[in-house]
N, C-alpha and C positions, 0 to 999 in steps of 0.2 A: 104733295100735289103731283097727280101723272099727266104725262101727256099735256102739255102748258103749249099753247100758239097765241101769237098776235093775231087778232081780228083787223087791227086799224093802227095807225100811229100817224101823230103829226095831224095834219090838215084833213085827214080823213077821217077823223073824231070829229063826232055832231059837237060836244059840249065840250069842246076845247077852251071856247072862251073862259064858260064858268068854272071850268077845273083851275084854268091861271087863277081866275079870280080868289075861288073857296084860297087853294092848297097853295099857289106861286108857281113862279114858271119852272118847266121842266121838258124834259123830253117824255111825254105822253105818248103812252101804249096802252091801247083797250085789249085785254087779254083774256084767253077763256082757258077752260083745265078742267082735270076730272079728279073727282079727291070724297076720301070717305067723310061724313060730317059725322056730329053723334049729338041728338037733338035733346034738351033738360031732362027727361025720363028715359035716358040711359040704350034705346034704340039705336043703330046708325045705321046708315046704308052712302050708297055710292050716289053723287049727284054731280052736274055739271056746272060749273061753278062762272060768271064773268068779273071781274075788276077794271080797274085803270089804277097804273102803274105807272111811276115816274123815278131816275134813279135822283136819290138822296132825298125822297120823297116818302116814297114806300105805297103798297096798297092801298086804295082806296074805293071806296064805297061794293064791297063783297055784297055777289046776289045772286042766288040758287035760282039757274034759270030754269032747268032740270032734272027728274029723278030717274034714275040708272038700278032700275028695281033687277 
């Protein structure tokens, strides 16, 4: 993954609550990045990717916000 920044962290995550809840408590970072995918029929291309990330947690809920044609 290139190019990785925080959007938010801590209290400035809408879904802070239900992230404790789903995954447990963590230090919570909503994070965006740019990274090749390669889609089941063998295509890829470049797209911009966001998550929420917590340490000893790991990524969570990966989603292709947009395409980097």
């Amino acid at each position: 993954m290139l190019q990785v920044e925080t959007i938010a962290q801590g209290r400035g995550i809408r879904e802070l609550a239900r992230l404790r809840r789903v995954y447990g408590p963590g230090r919570w970072r909503k994070r965006k990045g740019i990274a090749r995918i390669r889609f089941d029929d063998g295509t890829t291309c470049t797209a911009e990717l966001h998550w929420y990330e917590a340490h000893g947690i790991g990524r969570k809920e990966l989603k292709i916000k947009r395409f980097i044609w």
